[in-house]
C-alpha positions in Angstrom: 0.0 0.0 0.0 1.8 3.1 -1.0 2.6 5.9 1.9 1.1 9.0 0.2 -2.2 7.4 -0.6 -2.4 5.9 3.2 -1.8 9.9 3.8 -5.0 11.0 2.4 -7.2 8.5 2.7 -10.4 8.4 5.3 -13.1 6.6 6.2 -15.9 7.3 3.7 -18.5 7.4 6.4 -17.5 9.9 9.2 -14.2 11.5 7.4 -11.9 10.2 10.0 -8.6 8.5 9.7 -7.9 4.8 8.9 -5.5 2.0 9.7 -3.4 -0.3 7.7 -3.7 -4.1 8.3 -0.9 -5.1 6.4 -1.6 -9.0 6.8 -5.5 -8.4 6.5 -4.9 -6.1 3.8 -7.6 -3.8 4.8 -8.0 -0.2 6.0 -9.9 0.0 9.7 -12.2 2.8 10.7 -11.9 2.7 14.2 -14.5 5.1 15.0 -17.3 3.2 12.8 -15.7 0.0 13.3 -15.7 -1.4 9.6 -12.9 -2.8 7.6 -12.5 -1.7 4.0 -10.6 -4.6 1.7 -7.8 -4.0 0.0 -8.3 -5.7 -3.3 -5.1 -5.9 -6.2 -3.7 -2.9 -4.5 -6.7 -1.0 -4.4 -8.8 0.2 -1.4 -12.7 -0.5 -1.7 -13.9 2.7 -0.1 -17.5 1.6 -0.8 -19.9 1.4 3.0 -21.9 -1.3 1.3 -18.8 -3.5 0.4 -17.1 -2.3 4.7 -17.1 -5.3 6.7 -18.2 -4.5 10.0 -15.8 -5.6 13.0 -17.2 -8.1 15.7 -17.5 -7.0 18.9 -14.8 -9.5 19.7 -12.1 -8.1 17.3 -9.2 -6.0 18.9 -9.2 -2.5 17.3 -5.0 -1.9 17.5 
């Protein structure tokens, strides 16, 4: 995932900042708790494709 896209990229829902899961390959939301994939290199920033987070999944 290149640095300067990671830079400007937010969470499509509330406009806040997101986290890389390098061995997920997905950006995290933490504030909305959803999980964008990362598919060929390419973020999904699309709610309807987000994978929400169970309440059991750590949030780092």
């Amino acid at each position: 995932m290149d640095a300067k896209l990671l830079e400007i990229l937010v969470c499509p829902v509330c406009k806040g900042p997101l986290t890389y899961e390098k061995s997920q390959q997905e950006l995290i939301c933490k504030a909305d708790r959803l999980a964008y994939a990362i598919k060929d290199g390419i973020p999904v920033m699309l709610q309807a494709e987000a994978r929400e987070l169970a309440a059991t999944e750590e949030v780092r």
